[in-house]
C-alpha positions in Angstrom: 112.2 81.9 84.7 112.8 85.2 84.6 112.3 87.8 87.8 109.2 90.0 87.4 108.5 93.5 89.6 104.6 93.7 89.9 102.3 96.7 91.2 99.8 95.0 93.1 96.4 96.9 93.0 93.6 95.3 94.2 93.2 94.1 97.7 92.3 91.5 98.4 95.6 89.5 96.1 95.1 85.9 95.3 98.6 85.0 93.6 96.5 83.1 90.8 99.8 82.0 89.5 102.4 79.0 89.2 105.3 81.6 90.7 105.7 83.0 93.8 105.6 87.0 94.7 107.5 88.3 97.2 106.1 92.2 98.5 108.7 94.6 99.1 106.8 97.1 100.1 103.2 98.4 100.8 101.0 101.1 101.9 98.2 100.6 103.9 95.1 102.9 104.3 94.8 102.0 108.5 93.1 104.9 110.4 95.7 106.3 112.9 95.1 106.9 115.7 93.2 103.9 117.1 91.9 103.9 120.1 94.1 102.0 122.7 93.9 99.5 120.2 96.0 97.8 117.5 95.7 97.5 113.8 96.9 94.5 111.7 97.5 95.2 107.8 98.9 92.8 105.1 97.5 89.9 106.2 98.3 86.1 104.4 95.9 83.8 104.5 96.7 80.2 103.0 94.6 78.7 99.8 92.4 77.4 102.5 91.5 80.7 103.8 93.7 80.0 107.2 95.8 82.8 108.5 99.2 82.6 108.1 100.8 86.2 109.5 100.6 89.8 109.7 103.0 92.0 107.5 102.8 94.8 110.1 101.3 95.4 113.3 100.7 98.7 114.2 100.2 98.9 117.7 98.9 102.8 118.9 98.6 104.9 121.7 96.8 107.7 122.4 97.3 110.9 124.6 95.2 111.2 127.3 97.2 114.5 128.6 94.5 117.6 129.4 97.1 119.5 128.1 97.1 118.5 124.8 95.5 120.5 121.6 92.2 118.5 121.3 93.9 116.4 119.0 95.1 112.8 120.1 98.6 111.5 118.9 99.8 108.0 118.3 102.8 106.1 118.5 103.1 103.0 116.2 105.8 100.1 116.5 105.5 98.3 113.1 106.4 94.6 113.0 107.3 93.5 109.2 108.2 90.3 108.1 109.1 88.7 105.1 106.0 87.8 103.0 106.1 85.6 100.2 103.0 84.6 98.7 102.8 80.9 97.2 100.3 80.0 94.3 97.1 80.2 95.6 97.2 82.4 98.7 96.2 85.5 99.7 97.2 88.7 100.3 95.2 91.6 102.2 94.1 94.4 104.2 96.6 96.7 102.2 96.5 99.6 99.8 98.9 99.2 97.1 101.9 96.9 96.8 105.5 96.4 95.2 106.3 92.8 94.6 109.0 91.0 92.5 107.3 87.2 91.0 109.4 84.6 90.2 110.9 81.2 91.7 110.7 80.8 94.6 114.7 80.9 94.6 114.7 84.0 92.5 112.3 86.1 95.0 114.6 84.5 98.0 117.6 86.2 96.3 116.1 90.1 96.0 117.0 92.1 99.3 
Protein backbone atom coordinates (compact mmCIF):
# COMPACT_ATOMS: atom_id res chain seq x y z
CA UNK A 1 0.00 0.00 0.00
CA UNK A 2 1.11 3.20 -0.48
CA UNK A 3 1.12 6.09 2.44
CA UNK A 4 -1.47 8.80 1.80
CA UNK A 5 -1.52 12.56 3.62
CA UNK A 6 -5.35 13.44 3.91
CA UNK A 7 -7.09 16.95 4.91
CA UNK A 8 -9.83 15.90 6.95
CA UNK A 9 -12.78 18.36 6.73
CA UNK A 10 -15.77 17.41 8.09
CA UNK A 11 -16.38 16.66 11.66
CA UNK A 12 -17.67 14.27 12.57
CA UNK A 13 -14.80 11.57 10.56
CA UNK A 14 -15.98 8.04 10.04
CA UNK A 15 -12.74 6.40 8.47
CA UNK A 16 -15.16 4.66 5.91
CA UNK A 17 -12.10 2.79 4.65
CA UNK A 18 -10.07 -0.60 4.66
CA UNK A 19 -6.81 1.57 5.97
CA UNK A 20 -6.05 3.20 8.85
CA UNK A 21 -5.44 7.16 9.39
CA UNK A 22 -3.31 8.40 11.75
CA UNK A 23 -3.99 12.53 12.63
CA UNK A 24 -0.97 14.54 12.98
CA UNK A 25 -2.36 17.40 13.73
CA UNK A 26 -5.74 19.39 14.31
CA UNK A 27 -7.35 22.49 15.18
CA UNK A 28 -10.21 22.71 17.21
CA UNK A 29 -12.83 25.56 17.37
CA UNK A 30 -13.25 25.17 21.59
CA UNK A 31 -14.30 28.42 23.20
CA UNK A 32 -11.53 29.68 25.61
CA UNK A 33 -11.94 30.59 28.33
CA UNK A 34 -14.27 28.13 30.00
CA UNK A 35 -15.52 28.64 33.01
CA UNK A 36 -13.68 26.60 35.72
CA UNK A 37 -14.31 24.01 33.49
CA UNK A 38 -12.66 21.65 30.96
CA UNK A 39 -13.04 21.06 27.38
CA UNK A 40 -12.44 17.75 25.50
CA UNK A 41 -11.80 17.98 21.61
CA UNK A 42 -10.82 15.03 19.17
CA UNK A 43 -12.71 12.60 20.49
CA UNK A 44 -12.62 8.55 19.14
CA UNK A 45 -15.38 6.75 19.41
CA UNK A 46 -15.26 2.94 18.28
CA UNK A 47 -17.67 1.50 15.21
CA UNK A 48 -20.00 0.88 18.12
CA UNK A 49 -20.35 4.40 19.08
CA UNK A 50 -18.25 3.69 22.46
CA UNK A 51 -15.60 6.20 23.54
CA UNK A 52 -12.32 5.33 23.17
CA UNK A 53 -10.08 8.71 24.17
CA UNK A 54 -9.66 12.29 24.00
CA UNK A 55 -6.93 13.76 21.62
CA UNK A 56 -6.62 16.87 23.91
CA UNK A 57 -7.94 18.04 27.04
CA UNK A 58 -7.87 21.45 27.64
CA UNK A 59 -8.30 22.09 31.11
CA UNK A 60 -8.90 26.26 31.84
CA UNK A 61 -8.72 28.63 34.49
CA UNK A 62 -10.03 31.69 34.94
CA UNK A 63 -8.95 34.95 36.77
CA UNK A 64 -10.92 35.93 39.39
CA UNK A 65 -8.27 38.90 40.40
CA UNK A 66 -10.46 42.47 40.88
CA UNK A 67 -7.53 43.82 39.38
CA UNK A 68 -7.75 42.51 36.22
CA UNK A 69 -9.01 44.43 32.79
CA UNK A 70 -12.66 43.05 32.71
CA UNK A 71 -11.37 40.43 30.64
CA UNK A 72 -10.80 36.78 32.11
CA UNK A 73 -7.60 34.82 31.07
CA UNK A 74 -7.12 31.07 30.76
CA UNK A 75 -4.43 28.72 31.17
CA UNK A 76 -4.80 25.36 29.22
CA UNK A 77 -2.57 22.12 29.75
CA UNK A 78 -3.25 20.11 26.56
CA UNK A 79 -3.05 16.28 26.88
CA UNK A 80 -2.40 14.70 23.14
CA UNK A 81 -2.14 11.28 22.37
CA UNK A 82 -1.59 9.28 19.52
CA UNK A 83 -4.79 8.73 17.57
CA UNK A 84 -5.11 6.22 14.98
CA UNK A 85 -8.36 5.67 13.57
CA UNK A 86 -9.25 1.96 12.49
CA UNK A 87 -11.88 1.20 9.65
CA UNK A 88 -15.00 2.10 10.91
CA UNK A 89 -14.53 4.56 13.82
CA UNK A 90 -14.91 7.91 14.47
CA UNK A 91 -13.32 10.85 14.80
CA UNK A 92 -14.80 14.27 16.42
CA UNK A 93 -15.34 17.37 18.12
CA UNK A 94 -12.44 19.05 15.85
CA UNK A 95 -12.14 21.67 13.22
CA UNK A 96 -9.83 20.55 10.58
CA UNK A 97 -7.31 17.73 10.51
CA UNK A 98 -3.84 16.49 9.00
CA UNK A 99 -3.71 12.73 8.76
CA UNK A 100 -1.40 10.26 6.84
CA UNK A 101 -3.83 6.75 5.68
CA UNK A 102 -2.26 3.69 5.12
CA UNK A 103 -1.37 0.25 6.96
CA UNK A 104 -1.56 0.16 9.90
CA UNK A 105 2.42 -0.42 9.94
CA UNK A 106 2.93 2.46 7.47
CA UNK A 107 0.99 5.11 9.79
CA UNK A 108 3.03 3.47 12.93
CA UNK A 109 6.20 4.44 11.07
CA UNK A 110 5.40 8.48 10.40
CA UNK A 111 6.72 10.61 13.48
Amino acid sequence: MVLKFIYITEDPFTNNSEEFVRILAFTTYASMPTPNGANSSGVLYDNNGNFVANANTIVTYENTEPTAYPFAYASEQPFVQIIIIPPGWTFRYFGRAIAVQGSLEEVLRVH
